[in-house]
C-alpha positions as CSV (number, residue, x, y, z in Angstrom):
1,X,80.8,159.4,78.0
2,X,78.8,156.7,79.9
3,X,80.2,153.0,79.5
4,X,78.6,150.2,81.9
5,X,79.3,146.6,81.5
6,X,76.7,144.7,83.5
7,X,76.6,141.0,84.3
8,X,74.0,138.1,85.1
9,X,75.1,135.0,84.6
10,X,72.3,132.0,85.0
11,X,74.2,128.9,84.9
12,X,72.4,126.0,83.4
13,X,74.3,122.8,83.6
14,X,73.2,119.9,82.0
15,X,74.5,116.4,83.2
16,X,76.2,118.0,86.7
17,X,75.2,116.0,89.8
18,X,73.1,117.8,93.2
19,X,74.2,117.7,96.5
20,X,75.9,114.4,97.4
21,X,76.8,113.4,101.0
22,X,80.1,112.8,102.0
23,X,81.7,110.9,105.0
24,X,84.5,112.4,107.1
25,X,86.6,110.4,109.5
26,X,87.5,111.5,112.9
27,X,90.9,110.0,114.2
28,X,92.5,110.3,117.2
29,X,96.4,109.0,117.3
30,X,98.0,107.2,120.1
31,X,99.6,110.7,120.9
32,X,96.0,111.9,121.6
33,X,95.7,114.1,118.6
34,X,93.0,114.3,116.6
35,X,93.1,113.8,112.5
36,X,90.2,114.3,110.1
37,X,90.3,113.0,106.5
38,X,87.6,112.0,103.6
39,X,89.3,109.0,103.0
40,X,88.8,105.5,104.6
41,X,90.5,104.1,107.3
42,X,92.8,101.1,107.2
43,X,91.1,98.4,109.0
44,X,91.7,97.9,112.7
45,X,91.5,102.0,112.9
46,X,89.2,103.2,115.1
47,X,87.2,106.3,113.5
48,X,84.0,108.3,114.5
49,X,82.3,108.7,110.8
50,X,80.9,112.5,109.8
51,X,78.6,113.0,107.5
52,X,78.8,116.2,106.1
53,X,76.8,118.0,103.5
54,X,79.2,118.7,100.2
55,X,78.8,121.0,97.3
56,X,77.4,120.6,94.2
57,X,79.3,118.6,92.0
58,X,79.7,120.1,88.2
59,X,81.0,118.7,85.2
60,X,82.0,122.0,84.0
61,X,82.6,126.0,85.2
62,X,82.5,129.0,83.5
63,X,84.7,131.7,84.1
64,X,85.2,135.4,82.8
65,X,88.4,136.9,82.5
66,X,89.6,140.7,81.2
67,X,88.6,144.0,81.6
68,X,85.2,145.6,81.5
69,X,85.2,146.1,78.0
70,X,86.6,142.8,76.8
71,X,86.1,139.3,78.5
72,X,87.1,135.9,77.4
73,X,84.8,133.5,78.6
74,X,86.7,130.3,79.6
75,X,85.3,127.3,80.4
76,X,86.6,124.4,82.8
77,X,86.2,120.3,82.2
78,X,85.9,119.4,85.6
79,X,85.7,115.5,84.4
80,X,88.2,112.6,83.1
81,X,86.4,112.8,79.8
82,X,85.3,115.0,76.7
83,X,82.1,117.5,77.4
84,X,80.4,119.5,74.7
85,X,79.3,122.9,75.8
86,X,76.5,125.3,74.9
87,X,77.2,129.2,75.4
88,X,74.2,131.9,74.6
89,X,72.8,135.0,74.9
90,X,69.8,134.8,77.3
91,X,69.3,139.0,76.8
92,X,71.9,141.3,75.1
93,X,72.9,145.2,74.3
94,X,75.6,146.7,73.2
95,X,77.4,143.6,73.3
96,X,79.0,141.5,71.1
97,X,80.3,138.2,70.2
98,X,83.5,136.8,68.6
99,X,82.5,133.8,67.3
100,X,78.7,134.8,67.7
101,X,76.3,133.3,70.6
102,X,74.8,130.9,70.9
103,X,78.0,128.3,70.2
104,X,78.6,124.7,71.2
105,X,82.4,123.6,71.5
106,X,83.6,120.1,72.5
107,X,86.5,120.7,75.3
108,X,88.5,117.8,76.1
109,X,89.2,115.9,79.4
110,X,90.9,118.3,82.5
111,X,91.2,121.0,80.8
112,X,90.5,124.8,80.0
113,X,89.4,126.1,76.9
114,X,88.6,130.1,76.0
115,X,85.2,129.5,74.0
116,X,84.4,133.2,73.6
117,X,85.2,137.0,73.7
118,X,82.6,139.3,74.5
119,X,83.0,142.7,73.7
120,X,81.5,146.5,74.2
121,X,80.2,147.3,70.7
122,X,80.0,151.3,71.6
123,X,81.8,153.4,74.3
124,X,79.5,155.9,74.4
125,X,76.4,153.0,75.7
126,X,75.6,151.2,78.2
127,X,76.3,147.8,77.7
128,X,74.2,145.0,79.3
129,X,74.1,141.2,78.9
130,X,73.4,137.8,80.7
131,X,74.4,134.1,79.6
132,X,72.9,130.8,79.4
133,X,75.6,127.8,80.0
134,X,75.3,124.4,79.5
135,X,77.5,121.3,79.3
136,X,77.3,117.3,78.6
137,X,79.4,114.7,79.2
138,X,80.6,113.3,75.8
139,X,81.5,113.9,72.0
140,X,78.8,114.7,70.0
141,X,80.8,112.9,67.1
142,X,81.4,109.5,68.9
143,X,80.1,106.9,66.5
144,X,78.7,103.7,68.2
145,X,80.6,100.3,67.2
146,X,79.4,97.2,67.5
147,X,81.0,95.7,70.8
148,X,79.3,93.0,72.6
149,X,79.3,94.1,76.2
150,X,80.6,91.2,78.6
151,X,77.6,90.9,81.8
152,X,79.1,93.1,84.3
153,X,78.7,90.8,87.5
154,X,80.7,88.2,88.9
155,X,78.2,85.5,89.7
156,X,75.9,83.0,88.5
157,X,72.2,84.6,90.6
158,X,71.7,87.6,88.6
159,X,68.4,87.9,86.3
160,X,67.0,90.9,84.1
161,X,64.4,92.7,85.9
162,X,63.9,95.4,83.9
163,X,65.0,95.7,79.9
164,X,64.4,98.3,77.0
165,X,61.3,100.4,77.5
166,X,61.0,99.3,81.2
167,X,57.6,100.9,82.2
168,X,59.1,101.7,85.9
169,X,61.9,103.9,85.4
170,X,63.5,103.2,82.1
171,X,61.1,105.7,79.8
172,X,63.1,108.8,79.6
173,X,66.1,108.8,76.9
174,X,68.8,108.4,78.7
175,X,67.8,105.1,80.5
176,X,65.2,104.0,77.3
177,X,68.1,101.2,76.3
178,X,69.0,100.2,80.0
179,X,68.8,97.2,81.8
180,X,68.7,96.4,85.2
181,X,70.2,93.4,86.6
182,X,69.2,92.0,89.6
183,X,71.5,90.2,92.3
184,X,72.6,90.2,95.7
185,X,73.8,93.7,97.3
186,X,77.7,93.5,97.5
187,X,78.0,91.3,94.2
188,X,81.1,92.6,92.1
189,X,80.5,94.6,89.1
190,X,83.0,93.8,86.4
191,X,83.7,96.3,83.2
192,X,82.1,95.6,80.8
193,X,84.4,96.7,78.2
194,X,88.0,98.3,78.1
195,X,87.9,102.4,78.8
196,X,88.8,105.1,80.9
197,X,86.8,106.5,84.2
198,X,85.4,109.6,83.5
199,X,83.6,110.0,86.7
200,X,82.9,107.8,90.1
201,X,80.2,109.0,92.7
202,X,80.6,106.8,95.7
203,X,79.1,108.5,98.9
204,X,75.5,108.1,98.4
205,X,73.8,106.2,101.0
206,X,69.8,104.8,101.4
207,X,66.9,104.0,98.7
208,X,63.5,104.5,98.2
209,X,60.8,105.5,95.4
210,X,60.2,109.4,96.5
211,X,62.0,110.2,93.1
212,X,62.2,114.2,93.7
213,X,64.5,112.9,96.8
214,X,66.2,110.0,95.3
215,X,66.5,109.9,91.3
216,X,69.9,111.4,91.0
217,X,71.1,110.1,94.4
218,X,72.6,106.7,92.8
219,X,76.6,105.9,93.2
220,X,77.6,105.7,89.8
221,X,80.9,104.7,87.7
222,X,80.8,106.1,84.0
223,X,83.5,104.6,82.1
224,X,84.6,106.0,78.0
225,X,85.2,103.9,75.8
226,X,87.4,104.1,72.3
227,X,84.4,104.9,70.0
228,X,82.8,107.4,72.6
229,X,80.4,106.2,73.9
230,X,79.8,106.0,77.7
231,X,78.8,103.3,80.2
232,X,76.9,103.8,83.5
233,X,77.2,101.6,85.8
234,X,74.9,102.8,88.7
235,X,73.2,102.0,92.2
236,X,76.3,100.6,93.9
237,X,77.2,100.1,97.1
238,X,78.6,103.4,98.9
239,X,82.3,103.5,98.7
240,X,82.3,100.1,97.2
241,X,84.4,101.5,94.0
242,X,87.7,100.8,93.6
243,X,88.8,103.5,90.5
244,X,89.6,107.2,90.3
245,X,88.6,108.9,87.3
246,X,91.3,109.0,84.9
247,X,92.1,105.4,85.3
248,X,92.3,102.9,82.8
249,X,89.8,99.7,83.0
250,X,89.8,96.7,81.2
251,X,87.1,94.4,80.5
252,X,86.3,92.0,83.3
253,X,88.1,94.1,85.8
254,X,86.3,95.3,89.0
255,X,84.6,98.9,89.4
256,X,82.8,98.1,92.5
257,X,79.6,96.2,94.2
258,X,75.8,96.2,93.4
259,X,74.0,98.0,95.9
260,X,70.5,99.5,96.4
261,X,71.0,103.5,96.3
262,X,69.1,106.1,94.8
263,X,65.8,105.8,93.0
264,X,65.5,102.0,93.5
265,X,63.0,99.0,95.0
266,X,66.0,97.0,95.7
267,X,69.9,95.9,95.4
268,X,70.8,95.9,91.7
269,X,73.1,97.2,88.5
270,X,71.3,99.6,86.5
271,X,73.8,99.5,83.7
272,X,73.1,101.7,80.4
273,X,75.7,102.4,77.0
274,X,75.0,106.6,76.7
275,X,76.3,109.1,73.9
276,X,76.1,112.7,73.5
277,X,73.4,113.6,70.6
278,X,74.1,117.1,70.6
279,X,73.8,118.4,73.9
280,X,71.5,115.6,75.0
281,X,72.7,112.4,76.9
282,X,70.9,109.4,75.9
283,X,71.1,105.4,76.2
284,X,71.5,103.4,72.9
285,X,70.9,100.1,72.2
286,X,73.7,97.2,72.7
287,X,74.4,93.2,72.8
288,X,75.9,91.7,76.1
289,X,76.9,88.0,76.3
290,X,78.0,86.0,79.6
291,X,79.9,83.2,80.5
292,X,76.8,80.6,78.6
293,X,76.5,83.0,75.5
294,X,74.4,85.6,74.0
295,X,72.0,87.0,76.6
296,X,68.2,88.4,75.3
297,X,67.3,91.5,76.7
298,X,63.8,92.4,77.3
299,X,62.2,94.5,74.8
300,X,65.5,94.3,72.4
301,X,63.2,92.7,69.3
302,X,60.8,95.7,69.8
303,X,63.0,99.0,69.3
């Protein structure tokens, strides 16, 4: 009797974030020994600042547990917020399914879910497979209400430089209904509507319009809201945010500062509403007023 149970696992995961830079901070202590930690020193301490190359930061893992014959493929939620995941057969024999491949299951916020089990369909064969995986930040089912988004800066020099449809950068679907608001690097960005963190990126550093290099090199905040939907708050100022994922935000409360990182001509708040629709993240259209009253946003009277 011959039995083989072969792997190849491509993992394909939508919405995860590349290589992100990181700072380290050397310390040395009035005793003359020497500390190193990733977080920021209080001020007065003197620290020699690393930057260090970190890993790739996912939204989601998946893992395979059991014997050869039987495996349970679980998956991980590696953020402080719902992801819907996609599980397939990229090529198949002698294996099966229970539910069948290809599925899609929403798993919730920190947690683990067992999506799967994959099983030898004869003894006597050798079995052979490999797997597609993909995940998304947010519920597919979210269903938009109609909030009117509070302007997410705290000051009076801010303008729209670029609304719906923006020919520059806001042509693909998940920045179609952004807007970019411009104002002075190190002006506070305020939430613009209660929710939870789902994730912060705050170690990015520099700007410039090579957009292989720089697109998804942006500090970001994206906060969840009650109805599902997501905000992105992005291009701030490295390690200007002042929220973990998993905390709580209220509307007018501060996430961090404007900056000028990533895929960007200068210091701004690209700020976007997003939903899942099915496995694909994209920006939706929204209302915003300020402290004088509805504000018009470019290219709203054309969607």
């Amino acid at each position: 009797m011959q039995r083989a149970l072969l792997l190849l696992l491509p993992v394909l995961l939508l919405g995860s974030a590349p290589a992100w830079a990181k700072k380290v901070y050397k310390i040395v202590d009035p005793n003359g020994i020497v500390h190193y930690t990733d977080r920021k020193p209080e001020a007065g301490v003197e620290a020699q600042v690393i930057s260090v190359r970190a890993e790739r930061q996912q939204i989601a893992n998946l893992r395979l547990d059991g014997a050869e014959r039987e495996r349970r493929a679980v998956v991980s939620n590696r953020i402080a917020g719902p992801i819907e995941v996609r599980l397939g057969f990229v090529t198949h024999e002698n294996i099966g399914a229970e539910p069948p491949l290809p599925l899609r299951v929403v798993v919730p916020a920190d947690s683990e879910r067992s999506v799967a089990t994959l099983r030898v369909l004869d003894d006597g064969k050798v079995a052979n497979y490999s797997l597609e995986f993909g995940a998304v930040p947010g519920d597919p089912a979210a269903q938009p209400d109609d909030t009117v988004y509070l302007l997410p800066l705290d000051t009076s020099a801010w303008r729209i430089d670029q609304g719906y449809g923006g020919r520059f950068s806001h042509t693909d679907p998940q920045s179609r209904y952004a807007i970019d608001l411009a104002a002075d690097e190190g002006t506070p960005v305020l939430a613009a509507r209660d929710g939870v963190v789902m994730q912060v990126e705050d170690d990015f550093e520099g700007a410039g319009l090579d957009l292989e290099k720089f697109a998804s090199r942006a500090n970001h905040v994206r906060v969840l809201h009650a109805d599902g939907t997501m905000a992105v708050y992005a291009h701030l100022q490295p390690e200007s945010v002042t929220l973990s994922p998993g905390q709580r935000v209220r509307a007018g409360q501060r996430i961090g500062a404007s900056g000028n990182t990533g895929f960007s001509t200068g210091p701004h708040l690209h700020f976007a509403l997003q939903r899942n629709r099915g496995l694909e993240l994209v920006s939706i259209p929204f209302k915003m007023r300020g402290p004088g009253g509805p504000i018009p946003i470019p290219g709203q009277d054309e969607r």
